[in-house]
DRENDO-1510 file (C-alpha; in Angstrom, 1 decimal, always signed):
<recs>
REC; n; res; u; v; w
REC; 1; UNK; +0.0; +0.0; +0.0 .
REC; 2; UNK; +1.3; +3.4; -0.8 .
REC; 3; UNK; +0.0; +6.6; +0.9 .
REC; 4; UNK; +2.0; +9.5; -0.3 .
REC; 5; UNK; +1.9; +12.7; +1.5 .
REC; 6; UNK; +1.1; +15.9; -1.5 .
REC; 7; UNK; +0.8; +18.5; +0.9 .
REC; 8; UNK; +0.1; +20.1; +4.3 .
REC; 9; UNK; -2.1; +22.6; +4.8 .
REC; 10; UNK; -0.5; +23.3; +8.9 .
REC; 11; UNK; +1.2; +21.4; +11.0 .
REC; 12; UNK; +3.9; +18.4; +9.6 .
REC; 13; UNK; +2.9; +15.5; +7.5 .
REC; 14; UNK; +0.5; +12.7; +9.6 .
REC; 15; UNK; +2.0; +9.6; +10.8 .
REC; 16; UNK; +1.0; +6.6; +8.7 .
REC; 17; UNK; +0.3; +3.5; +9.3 .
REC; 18; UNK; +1.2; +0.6; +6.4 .
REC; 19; UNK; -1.8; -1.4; +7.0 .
REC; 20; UNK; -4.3; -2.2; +4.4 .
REC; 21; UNK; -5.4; +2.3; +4.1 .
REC; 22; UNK; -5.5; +2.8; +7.7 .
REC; 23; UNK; -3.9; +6.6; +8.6 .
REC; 24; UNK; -2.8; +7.8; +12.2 .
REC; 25; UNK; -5.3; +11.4; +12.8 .
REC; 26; UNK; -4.0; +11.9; +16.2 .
REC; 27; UNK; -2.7; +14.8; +15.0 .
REC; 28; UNK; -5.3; +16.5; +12.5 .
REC; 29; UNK; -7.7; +16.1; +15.2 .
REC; 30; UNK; -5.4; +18.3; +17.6 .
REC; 31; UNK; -5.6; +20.8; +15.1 .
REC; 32; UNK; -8.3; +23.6; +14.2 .
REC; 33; UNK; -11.2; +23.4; +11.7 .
REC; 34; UNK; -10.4; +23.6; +8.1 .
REC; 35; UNK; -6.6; +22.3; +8.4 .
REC; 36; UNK; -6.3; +19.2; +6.3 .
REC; 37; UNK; -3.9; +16.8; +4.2 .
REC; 38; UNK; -3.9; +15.3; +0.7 .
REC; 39; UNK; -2.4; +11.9; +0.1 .
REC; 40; UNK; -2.4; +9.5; -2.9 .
REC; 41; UNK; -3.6; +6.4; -3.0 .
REC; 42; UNK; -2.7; +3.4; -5.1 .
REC; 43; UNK; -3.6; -0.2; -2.9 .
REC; 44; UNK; -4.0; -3.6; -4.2 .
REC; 45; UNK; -6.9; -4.6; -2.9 .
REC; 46; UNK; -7.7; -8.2; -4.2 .
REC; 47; UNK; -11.1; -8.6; -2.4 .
REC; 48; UNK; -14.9; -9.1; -3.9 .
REC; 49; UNK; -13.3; -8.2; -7.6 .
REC; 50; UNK; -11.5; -5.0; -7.2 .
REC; 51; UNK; -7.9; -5.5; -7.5 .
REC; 52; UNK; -6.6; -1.8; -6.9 .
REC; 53; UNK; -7.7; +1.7; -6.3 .
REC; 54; UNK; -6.1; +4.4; -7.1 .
REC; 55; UNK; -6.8; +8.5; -6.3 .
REC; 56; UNK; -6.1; +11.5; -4.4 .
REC; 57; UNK; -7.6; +11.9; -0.8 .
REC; 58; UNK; -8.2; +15.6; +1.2 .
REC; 59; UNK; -8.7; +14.6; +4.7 .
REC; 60; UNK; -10.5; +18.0; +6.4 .
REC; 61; UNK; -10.8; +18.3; +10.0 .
REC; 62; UNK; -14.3; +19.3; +11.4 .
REC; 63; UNK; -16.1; +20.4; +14.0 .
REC; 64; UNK; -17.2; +16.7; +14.8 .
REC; 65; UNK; -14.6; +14.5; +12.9 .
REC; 66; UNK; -12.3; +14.2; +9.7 .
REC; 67; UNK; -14.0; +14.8; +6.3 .
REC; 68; UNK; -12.6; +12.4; +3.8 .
REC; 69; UNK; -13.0; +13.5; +0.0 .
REC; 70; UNK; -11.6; +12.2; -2.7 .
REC; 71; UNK; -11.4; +11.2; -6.6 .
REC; 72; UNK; -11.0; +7.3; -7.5 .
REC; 73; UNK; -10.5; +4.8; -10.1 .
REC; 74; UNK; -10.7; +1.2; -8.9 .
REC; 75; UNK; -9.5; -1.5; -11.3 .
REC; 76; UNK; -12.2; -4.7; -11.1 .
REC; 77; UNK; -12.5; -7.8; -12.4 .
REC; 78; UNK; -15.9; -9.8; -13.3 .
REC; 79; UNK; -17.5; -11.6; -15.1 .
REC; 80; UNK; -19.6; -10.6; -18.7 .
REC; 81; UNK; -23.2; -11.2; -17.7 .
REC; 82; UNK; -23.8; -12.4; -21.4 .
REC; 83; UNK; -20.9; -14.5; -22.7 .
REC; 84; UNK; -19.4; -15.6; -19.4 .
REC; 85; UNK; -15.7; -14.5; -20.4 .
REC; 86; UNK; -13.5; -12.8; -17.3 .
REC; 87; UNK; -13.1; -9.0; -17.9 .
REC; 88; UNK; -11.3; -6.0; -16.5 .
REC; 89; UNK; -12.8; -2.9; -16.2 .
REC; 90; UNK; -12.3; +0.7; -14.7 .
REC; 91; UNK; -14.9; +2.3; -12.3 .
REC; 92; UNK; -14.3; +6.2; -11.1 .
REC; 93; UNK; -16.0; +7.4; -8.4 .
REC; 94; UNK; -16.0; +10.5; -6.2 .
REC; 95; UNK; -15.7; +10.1; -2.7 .
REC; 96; UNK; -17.0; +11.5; +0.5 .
REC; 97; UNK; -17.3; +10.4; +3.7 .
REC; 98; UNK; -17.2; +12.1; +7.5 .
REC; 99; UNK; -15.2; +9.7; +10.1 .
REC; 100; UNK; -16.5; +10.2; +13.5 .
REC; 101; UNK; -13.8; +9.5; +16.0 .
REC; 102; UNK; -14.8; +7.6; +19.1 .
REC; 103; UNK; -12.4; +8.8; +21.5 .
REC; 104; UNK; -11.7; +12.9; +22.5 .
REC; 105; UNK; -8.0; +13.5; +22.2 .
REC; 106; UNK; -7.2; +16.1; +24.9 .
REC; 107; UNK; -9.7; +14.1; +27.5 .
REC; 108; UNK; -8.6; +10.8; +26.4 .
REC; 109; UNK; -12.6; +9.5; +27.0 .
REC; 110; UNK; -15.1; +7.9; +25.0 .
REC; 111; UNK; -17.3; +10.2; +23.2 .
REC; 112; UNK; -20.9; +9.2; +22.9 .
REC; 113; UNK; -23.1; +8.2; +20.4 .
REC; 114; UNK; -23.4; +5.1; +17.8 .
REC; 115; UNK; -21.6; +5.8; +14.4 .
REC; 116; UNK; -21.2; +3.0; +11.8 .
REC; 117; UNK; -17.7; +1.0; +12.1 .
REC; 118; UNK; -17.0; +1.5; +8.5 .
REC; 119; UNK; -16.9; +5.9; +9.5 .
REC; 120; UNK; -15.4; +5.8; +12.7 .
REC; 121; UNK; -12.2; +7.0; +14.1 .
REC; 122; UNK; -11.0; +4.1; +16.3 .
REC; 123; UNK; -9.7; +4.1; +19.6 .
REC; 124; UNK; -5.6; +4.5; +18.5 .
REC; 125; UNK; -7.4; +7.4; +16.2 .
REC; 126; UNK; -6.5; +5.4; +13.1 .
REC; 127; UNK; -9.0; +6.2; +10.1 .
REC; 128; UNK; -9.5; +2.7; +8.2 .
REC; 129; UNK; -10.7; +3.7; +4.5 .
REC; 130; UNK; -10.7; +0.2; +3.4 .
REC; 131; UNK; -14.1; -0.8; +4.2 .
REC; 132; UNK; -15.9; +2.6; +2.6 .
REC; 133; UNK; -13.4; +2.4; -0.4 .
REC; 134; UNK; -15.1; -1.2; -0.9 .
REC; 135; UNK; -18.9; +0.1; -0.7 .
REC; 136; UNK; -18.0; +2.7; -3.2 .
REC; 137; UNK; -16.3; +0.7; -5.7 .
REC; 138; UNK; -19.1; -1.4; -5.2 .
REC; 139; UNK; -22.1; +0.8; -5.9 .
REC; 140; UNK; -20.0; +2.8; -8.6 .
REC; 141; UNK; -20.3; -0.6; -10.9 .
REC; 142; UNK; -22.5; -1.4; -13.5 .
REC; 143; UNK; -24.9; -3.7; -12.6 .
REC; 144; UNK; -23.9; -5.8; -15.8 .
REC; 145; UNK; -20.4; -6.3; -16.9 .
REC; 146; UNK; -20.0; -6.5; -20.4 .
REC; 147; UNK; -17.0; -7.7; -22.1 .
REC; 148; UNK; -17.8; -5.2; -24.8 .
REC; 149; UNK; -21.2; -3.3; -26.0 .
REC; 150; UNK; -22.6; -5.3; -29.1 .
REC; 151; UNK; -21.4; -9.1; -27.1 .
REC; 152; UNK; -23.3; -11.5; -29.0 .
REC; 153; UNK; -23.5; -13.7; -25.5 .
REC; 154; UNK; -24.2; -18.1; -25.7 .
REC; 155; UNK; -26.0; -20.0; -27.8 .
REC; 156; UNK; -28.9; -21.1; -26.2 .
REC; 157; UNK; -28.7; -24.7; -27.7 .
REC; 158; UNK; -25.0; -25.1; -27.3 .
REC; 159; UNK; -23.8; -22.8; -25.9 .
REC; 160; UNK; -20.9; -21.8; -28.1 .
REC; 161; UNK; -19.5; -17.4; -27.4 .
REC; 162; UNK; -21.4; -16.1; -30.2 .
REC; 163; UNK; -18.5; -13.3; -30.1 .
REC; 164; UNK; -16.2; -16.1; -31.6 .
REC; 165; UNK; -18.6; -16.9; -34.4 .
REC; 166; UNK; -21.5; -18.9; -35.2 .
REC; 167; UNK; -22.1; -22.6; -33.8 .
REC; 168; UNK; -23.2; -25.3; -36.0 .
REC; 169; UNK; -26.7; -25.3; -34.4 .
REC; 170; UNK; -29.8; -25.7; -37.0 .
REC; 171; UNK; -31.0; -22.3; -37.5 .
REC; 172; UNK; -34.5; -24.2; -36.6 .
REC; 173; UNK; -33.4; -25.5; -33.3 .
REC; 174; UNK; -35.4; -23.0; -30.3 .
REC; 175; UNK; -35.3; -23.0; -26.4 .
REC; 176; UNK; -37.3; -25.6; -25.3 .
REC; 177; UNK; -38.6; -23.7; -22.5 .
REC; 178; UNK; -40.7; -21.9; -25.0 .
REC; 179; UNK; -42.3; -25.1; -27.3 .
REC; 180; UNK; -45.9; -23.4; -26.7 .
REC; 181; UNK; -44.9; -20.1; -27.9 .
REC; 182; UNK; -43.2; -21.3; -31.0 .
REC; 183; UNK; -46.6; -23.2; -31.6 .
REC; 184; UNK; -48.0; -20.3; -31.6 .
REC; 185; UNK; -45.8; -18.3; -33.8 .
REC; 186; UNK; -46.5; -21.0; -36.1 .
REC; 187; UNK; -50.6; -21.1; -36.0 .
REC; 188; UNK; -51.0; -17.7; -36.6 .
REC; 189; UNK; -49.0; -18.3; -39.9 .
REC; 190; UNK; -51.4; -19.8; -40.7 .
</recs>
C-alpha cells in the first residue's frame, strides 16, 4: 500500500500506518477546523473483484470529525453477464465520507453516540478507508459487466460465445422452455 503525503495545509505530515489504508489522525484532530492533508492512493486490494484503487484523498478536519474526500479509479474484475468470459474494467467514483472518532484526544474519553464501524475514528485514532473504499467501488459498478457493447453472448442450444462466431446449431433449433410459444408463432402463420 502506498500513501503519499502531497501536501500540508499546517502542522507536519500525519503519521502513517502501512496497513491495508489505515492513517494515524492523532494529530489532524489536535488541530483547528479547516486544516487538512492530501495523500495518494494506489492499494491492491484483491477482495470481492477490485484489484486496486487508485486516487487522491483531502482529509479536512471538522467540527465533529475528519471529512474524507476524494477522486477514485478502482480496477475490477468480473464476469460478462452475457458470454461468461473474465473482464477487466475501470470504475471512477467520487468520494465523501465524514469519520466520526470515538475517543476525545485532549480528555482521552469515549465520546458518545453510535456511528457506523466503516466511518469511525477508532480508539488509536486510526482512520481505516478500506471498508468505505469497498462500498463505493461497489455501488459505482454497473450492474452488468459487459466484455464489450454489441457481445453477442451463448448459444442457447449449445452454448458456443457467439462473439467467436457462429455454432453449428440448426438455425431451426429454439429454447425448449418456449415449445408453446413457438406453436403459436406458427398457428398464426397460418
Amino acid at each position: 500500500m502506498t500513501f503519499k503525503n502531497i501536501s500540508t495545509y499546517n502542522e507536519p505530515a500525519l503519521q502513517i500506518l502501512h496497513t491495508e489504508m489505515c492513517i494515524n489522525v492523532a494529530q489532524l484532530l489536535k488541530e483547528p477546523v479547516g486544516s487538512g492533508r492530501r495523500y495518494q492512493i494506489n492499494e491492491s486490494v484483491g477482495k470481492e473483484g477490485i484489484d486496486s484503487v487508485k486516487g487522491n484523498v483531502t482529509l479536512a478536519r471538522t467540527n465533529h470529525g475528519i471529512l474524507v474526500k476524494g477522486a477514485m479509479i478502482a480496477n475490477v474484475t468480473g464476469i460478462c453477464c452475457r458470454c461468461l468470459s473474465a473482464i477487466n474494467c475501470t470504475v471512477d467514483f467520487d468520494l465523501g465520507e465524514e469519520f466520526l472518532p470515538r475517543v476525545d484526544i485532549p480528555s482521552d474519553l469515549t465520546l458518545p453516540g453510535e456511528a457506523d464501524d466503516s466511518t469511525t475514528i477508532d480508539d488509536n485514532h486510526v482512520l481505516d478507508l478500506s471498508e468505505v473504499m469497498r462500498q463505493y467501488t461497489l455501488l459505482a459498478m454497473p450492474a452488468k459487466l459487459l466484455c464489450r457493447p454489441d457481445c453477442a453472448g451463448l448459444c442457447p442450444s449449445c452454448g458456443h460465445n457467439l462473439n467467436q462466431g457462429l455454432c453449428h446449431c440448426s438455425s431451426g433449433a429454439h429454447n425448449q422452455r418456449w415449445p408453446k410459444l413457438v406453436r403459436l408463432g406458427k398457428e398464426s402463420e397460418v
